[in-house]
C-alpha positions as CSV (number, residue, x, y, z in Angstrom):
1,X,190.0,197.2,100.0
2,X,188.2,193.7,100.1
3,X,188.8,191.6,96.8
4,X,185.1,190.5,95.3
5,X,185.1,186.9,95.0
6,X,184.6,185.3,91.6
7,X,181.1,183.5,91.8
8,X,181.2,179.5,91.3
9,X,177.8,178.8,91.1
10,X,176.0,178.4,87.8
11,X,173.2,181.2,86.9
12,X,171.2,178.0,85.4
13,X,171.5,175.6,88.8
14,X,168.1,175.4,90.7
15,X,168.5,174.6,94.1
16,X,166.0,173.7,97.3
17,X,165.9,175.9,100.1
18,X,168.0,173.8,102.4
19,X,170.9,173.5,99.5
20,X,171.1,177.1,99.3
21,X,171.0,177.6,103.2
22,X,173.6,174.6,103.5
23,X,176.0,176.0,100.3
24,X,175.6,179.3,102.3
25,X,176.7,177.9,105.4
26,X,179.3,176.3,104.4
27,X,180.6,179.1,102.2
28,X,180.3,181.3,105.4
29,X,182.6,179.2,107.5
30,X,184.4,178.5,104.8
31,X,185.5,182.1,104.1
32,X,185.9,183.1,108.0
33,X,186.9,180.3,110.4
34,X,188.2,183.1,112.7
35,X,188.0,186.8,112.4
36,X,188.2,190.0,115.1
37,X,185.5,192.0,115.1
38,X,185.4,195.7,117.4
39,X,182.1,197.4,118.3
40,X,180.2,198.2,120.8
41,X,177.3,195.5,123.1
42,X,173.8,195.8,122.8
43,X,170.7,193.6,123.8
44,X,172.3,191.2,125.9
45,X,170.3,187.8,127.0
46,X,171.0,185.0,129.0
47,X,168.6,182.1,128.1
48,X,168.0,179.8,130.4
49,X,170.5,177.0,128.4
50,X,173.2,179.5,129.9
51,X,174.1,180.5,126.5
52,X,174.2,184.5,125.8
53,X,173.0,186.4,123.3
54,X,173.9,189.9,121.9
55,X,174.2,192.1,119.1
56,X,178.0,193.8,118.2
57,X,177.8,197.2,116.2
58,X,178.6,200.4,115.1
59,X,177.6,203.5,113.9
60,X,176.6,202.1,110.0
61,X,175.8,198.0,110.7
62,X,174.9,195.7,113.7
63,X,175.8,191.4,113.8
64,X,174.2,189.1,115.8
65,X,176.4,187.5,118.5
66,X,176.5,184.1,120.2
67,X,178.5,183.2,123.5
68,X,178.3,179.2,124.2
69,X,177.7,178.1,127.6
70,X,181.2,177.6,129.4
71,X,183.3,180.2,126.7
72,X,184.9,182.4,129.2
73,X,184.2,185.8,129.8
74,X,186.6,187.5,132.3
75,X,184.3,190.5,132.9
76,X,180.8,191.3,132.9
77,X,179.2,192.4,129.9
78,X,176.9,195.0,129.9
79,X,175.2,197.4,126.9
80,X,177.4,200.0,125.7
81,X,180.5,198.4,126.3
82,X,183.0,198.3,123.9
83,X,185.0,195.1,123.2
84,X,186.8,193.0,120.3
85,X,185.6,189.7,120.1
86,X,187.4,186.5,118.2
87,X,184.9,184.0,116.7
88,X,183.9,182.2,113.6
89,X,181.2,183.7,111.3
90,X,178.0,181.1,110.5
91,X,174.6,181.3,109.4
92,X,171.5,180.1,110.7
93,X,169.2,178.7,108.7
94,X,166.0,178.6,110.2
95,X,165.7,182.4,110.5
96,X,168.0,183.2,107.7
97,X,170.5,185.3,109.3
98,X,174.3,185.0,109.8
99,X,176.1,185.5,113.1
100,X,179.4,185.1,114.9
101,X,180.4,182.6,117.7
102,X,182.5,184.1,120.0
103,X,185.5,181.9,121.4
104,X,186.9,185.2,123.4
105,X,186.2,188.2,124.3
106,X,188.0,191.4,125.7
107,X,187.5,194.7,126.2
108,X,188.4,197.5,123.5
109,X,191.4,199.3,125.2
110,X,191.7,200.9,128.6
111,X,189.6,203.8,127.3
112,X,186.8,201.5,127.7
113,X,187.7,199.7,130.9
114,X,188.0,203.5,132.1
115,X,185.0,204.3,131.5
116,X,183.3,201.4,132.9
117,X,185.0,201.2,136.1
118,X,184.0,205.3,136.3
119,X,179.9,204.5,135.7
120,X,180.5,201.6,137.9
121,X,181.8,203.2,140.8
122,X,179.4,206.4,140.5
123,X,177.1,203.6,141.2
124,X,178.2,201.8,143.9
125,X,178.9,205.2,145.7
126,X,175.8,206.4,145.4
127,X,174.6,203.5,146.8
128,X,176.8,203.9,150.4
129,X,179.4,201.6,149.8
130,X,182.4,203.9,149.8
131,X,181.2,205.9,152.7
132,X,184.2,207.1,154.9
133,X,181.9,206.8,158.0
134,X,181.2,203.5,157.8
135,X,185.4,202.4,157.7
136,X,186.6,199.8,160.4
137,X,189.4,201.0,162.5
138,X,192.0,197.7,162.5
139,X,193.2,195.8,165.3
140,X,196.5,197.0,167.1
141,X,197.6,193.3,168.0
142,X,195.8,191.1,165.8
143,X,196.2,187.3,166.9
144,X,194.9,185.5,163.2
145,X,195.1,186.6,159.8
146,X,192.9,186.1,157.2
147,X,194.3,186.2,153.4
148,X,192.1,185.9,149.9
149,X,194.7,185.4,147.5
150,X,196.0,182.3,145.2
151,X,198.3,180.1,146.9
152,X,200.5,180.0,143.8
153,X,201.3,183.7,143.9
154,X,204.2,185.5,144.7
155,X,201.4,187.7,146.5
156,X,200.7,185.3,149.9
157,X,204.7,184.1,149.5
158,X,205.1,187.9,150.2
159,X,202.7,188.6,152.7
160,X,204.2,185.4,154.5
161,X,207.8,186.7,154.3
162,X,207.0,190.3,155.5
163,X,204.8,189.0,158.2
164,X,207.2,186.7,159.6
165,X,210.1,188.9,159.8
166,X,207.8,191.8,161.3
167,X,205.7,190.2,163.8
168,X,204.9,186.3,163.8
169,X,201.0,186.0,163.4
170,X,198.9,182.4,162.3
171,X,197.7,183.1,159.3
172,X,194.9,181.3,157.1
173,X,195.0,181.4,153.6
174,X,191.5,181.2,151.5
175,X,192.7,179.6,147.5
176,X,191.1,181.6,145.4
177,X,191.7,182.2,141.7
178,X,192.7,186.4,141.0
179,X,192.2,186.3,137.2
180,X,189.9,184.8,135.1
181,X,185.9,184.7,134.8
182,X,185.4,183.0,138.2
183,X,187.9,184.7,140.1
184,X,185.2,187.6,141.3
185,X,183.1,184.7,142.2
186,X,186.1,183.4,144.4
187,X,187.5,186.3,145.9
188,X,183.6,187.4,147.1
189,X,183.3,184.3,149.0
190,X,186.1,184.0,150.8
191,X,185.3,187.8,151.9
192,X,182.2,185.9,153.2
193,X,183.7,182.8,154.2
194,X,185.8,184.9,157.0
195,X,182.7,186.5,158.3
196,X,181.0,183.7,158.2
197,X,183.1,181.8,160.6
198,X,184.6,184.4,162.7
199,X,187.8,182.9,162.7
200,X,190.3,186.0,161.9
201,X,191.0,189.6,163.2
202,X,191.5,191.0,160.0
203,X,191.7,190.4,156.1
204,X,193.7,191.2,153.4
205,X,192.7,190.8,149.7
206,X,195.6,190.4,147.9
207,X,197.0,190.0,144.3
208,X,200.3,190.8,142.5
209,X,200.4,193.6,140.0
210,X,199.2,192.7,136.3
211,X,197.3,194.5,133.3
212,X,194.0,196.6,134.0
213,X,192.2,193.8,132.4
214,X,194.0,191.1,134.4
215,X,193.0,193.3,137.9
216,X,189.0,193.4,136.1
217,X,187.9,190.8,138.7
218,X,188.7,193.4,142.1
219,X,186.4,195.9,140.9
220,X,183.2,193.4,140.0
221,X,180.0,194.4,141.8
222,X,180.2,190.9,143.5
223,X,183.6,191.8,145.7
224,X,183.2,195.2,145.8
225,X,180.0,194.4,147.8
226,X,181.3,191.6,150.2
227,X,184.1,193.7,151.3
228,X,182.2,196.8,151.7
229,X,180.1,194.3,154.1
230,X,182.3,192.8,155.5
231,X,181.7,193.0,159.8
232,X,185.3,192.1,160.0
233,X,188.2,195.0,159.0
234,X,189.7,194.5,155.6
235,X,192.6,195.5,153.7
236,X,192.9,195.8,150.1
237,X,196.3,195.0,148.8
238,X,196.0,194.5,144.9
239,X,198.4,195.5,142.1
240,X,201.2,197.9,142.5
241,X,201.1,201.9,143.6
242,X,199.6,203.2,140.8
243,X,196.8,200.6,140.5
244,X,193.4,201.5,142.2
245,X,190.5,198.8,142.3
246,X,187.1,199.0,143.0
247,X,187.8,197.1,145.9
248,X,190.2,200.0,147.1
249,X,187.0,201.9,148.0
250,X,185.1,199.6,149.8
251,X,187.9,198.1,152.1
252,X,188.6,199.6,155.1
253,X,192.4,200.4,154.7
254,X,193.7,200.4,150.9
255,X,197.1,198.9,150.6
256,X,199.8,199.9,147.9
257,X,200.7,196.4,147.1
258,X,200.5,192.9,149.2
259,X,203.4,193.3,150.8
260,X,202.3,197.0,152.0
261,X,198.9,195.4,153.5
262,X,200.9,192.7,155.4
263,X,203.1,195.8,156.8
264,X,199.3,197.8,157.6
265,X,198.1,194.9,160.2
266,X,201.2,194.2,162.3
267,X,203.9,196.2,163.4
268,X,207.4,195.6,163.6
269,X,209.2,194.1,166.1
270,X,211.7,196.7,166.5
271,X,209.0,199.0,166.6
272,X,207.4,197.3,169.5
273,X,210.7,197.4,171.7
274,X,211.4,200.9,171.2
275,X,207.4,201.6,172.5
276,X,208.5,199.2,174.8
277,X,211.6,200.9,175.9
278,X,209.9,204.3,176.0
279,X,207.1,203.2,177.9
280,X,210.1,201.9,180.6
281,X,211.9,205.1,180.4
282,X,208.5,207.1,181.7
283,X,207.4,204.8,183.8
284,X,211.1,204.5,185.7
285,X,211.3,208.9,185.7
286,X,207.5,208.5,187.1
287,X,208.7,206.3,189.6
288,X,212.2,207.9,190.6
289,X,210.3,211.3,190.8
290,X,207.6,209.9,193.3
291,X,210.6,208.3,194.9
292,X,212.2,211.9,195.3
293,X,209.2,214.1,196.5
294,X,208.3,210.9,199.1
295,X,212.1,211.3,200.7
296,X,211.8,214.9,200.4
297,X,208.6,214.9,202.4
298,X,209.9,212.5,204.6
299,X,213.1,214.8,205.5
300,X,210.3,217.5,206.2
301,X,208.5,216.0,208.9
302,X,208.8,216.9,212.0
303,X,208.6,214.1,214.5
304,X,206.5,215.3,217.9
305,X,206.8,214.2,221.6
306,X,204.7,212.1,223.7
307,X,204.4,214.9,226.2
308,X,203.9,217.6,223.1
309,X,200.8,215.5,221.7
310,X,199.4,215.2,225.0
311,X,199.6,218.7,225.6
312,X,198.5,220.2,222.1
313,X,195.4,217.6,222.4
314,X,194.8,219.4,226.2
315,X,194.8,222.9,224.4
316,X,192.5,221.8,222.1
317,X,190.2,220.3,224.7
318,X,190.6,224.2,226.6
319,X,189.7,225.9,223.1
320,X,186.4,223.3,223.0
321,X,185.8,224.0,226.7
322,X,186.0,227.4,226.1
323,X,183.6,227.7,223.1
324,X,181.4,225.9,224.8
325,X,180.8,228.2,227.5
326,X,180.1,231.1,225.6
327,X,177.8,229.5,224.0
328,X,176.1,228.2,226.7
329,X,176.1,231.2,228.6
330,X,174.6,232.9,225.0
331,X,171.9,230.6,225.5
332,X,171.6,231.1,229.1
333,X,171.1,234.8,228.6
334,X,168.5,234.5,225.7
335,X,166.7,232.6,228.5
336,X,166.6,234.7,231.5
337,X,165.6,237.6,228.9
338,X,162.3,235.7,228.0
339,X,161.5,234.8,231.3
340,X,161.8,238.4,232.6
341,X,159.5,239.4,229.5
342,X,156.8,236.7,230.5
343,X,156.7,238.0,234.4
344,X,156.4,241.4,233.3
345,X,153.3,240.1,230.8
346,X,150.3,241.2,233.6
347,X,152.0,244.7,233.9
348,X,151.7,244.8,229.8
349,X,148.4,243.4,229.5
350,X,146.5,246.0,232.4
351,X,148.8,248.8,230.3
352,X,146.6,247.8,227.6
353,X,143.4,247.6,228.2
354,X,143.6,251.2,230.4
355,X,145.1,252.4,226.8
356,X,142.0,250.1,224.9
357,X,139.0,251.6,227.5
358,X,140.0,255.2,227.2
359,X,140.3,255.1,223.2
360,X,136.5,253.4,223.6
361,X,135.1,256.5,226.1
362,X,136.8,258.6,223.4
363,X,135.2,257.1,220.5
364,X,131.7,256.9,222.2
365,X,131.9,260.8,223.1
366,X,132.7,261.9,219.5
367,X,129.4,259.5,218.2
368,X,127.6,261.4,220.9
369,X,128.5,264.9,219.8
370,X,127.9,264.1,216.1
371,X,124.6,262.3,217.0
372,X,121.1,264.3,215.5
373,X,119.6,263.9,219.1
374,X,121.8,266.7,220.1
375,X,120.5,268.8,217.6
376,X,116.8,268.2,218.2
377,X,117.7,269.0,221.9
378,X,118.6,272.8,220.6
379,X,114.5,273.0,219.4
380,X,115.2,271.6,215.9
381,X,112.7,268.8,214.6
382,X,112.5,266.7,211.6
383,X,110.1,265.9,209.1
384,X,109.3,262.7,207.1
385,X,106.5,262.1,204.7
386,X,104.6,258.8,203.6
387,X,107.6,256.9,203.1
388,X,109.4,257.7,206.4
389,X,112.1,259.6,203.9
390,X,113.5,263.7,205.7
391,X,112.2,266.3,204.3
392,X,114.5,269.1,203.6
393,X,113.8,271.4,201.1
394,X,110.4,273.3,200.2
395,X,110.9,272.4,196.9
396,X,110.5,268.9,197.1
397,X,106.3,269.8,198.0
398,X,105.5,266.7,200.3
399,X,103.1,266.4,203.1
400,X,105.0,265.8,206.4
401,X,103.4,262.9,208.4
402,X,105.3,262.7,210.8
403,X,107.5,265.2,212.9
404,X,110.1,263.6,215.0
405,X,110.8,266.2,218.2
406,X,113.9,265.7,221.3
407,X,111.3,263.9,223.2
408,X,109.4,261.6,220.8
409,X,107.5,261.7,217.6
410,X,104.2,263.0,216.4
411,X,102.3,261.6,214.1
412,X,99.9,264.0,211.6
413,X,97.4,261.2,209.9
């Protein structure tokens, strides 16, 4: 429990505005030149001086917050976010209000980092950037390496060591800071510097193991975004094992440490003389088998004669000759047969027409007997009326005008 401060001013004193606003002040700063404060981020500006500004609070009280231009700030701030910041309480004046000035700032516990990395990477994922599809197969041979790391590091002494005693490559280091608040900034462009100029097979991001805070800067939106699109493969190799980055996610292969990503993109050199040897061994049995089936192919054949060649070609000109003949004869045959038909064609014809003249006689003696001339022969006669239509029954009461005999017809008008 806070001790309540005996009061040193007298009840009696009058003072101006600007006194009491400068003995406030001063009692302010006075009372806490540095103090920790925990709670959670809300209404963050930037102004355009650089300088941020924010409120810190919690579930009963909220405190304005300043951040001066060029403080550092090793991760991004965002609303919700729960940190501890270290500053200096003051006052200001002109509005009346007190507030803290931050000299640093970290994040409250890994529970929080957690958490942020989690809505972070929900984010990014949603977006594409993670997508297994869109992963870069890496180069079997690769003639030039490009590495992002600090040149200071045990991480790129590493990488050197196991790349050298594996399989000698030129590599080109990019110096870029892996901690700190412009370490994102760093890392991101030498991503970009790579693709830019073209000048590497592959890359490996790369920084020795640390604290969750310390790795912060591999899973900002800034390098989690170049590597995801980056045109040339990448490896990630940050932390140890156990650590996972943002960066894992969107790099093509994810490496367990540096030294494991320098082991990803080249193999060994024992490994290369044992493909090497097997490739021998099956191309040597590929070659002593042909050598094998060739002799044994070569003991088989038979070697002909002169004479036998000139012999077995003769039958074969006989066989030709002969299946010649009979086809020649075939056609000779087919011939003869059409030209027998086409001297007997008269013969055919006359056949015809005797056959053609008596069907005609036939025909023409049937239309005779049916014929209603034959009938009026027997006596019969036929009567029309008006309209030259027969008259046949009684009942259809028409005048006949004309009656049509064997000989002629009469008319009765």
């Amino acid at each position: 429990m806070l001790e309540k401060p005996e009061p040193f001013v007298q009840p009696d004193t009058i003072f101006s505005v600007s006194d009491a606003s400068a003995l406030l002040k001063n009692v302010v700063e006075t009372a806490f030149p540095r103090i920790k404060i925990r709670g959670e981020l809300s209404q963050i500006t930037r102004a355009t001086s650089g300088h941020l500004y924010m409120t810190i609070k919690d579930a009963n009280a909220a405190i304005s917050v300043i951040i001066w231009r060029g403080t550092p700030v090793p991760f991004k701030l965002e609303d919700g976010l729960e940190v501890i910041i270290t500053g200096r309480f003051t006052t200001y004046p002109a509005r009346s209000n007190y507030q803290i000035i931050v000299s640093e700032i970290e994040m409250a516990g890994v529970g929080a980092i957690l958490k942020m990395l989690e809505e972070r990477k929900r984010k990014l994922s949603a977006e594409g950037l993670f997508d297994p599809a869109k992963k870069k197969p890496l180069p079997r041979f690769p003639e030039t390496i490009g590495v992002v790391t600090s040149p200071t590091g045990a991480a790129f002494q590493d990488i050197q060591n196991r790349l050298r005693e594996r399989f000698p490559v030129k590599i080109i280091l990019y110096p870029a800071t892996v901690q700190g608040t412009t370490a994102a900034a760093e890392v991101a462009a030498g991503i970009e510097y790579f693709n830019r100029t073209g000048n590497v097979d592959v890359i490996i991001v790369a920084r020795g193991g640390g604290s969750l805070e310390d790795l912060l800067p591999f899973s900002e939106e800034i390098v989690v975004r170049a590597a995801a699109a980056s045109r040339i493969p990448l490896v990630s190799g940050v932390g140890h094992e156990p650590d996972w980055m943002l960066i894992d996610f969107a790099a093509d292969v994810r490496a367990p440490t540096p030294t494991g990503a320098a082991e990803i993109v080249v193999p060994t050199k024992l490994s290369l003389i044992q493909e090497l040897d097997n490739l021998w061994h099956r191309l040597s049995n590929s070659f002593t088998t042909r050598l094998v089936n060739t002799k044994s192919r070569l003991e088989n054949l038979v070697l002909k004669s002169p004479k036998q060649l000139v012999m077995e070609q003769a039958q074969r000109v006989d066989d030709v000759s002969r299946t010649l003949g009979i086809i020649i004869m075939g056609k000779l045959t087919t011939a003869r047969q059409k030209m027998l038909l086409t001297a007997n064609f008269s013969n055919v014809l006359q056949t015809k027409m005797l056959a053609w003249n008596q069907s005609i006689l036939h025909m023409g003696q049937m239309l005779k007997s049916l014929s209603y001339k034959n009938v009026l022969q027997r006596g019969y006669v036929i009567a029309r009326d008006a309209d030259n239509r027969i008259i046949s029954r009684k009942a259809d009461n028409l005048k006949p005008v004309k009656i049509e005999f064997a000989d002629g017809i009469l008319d009765l008008d």
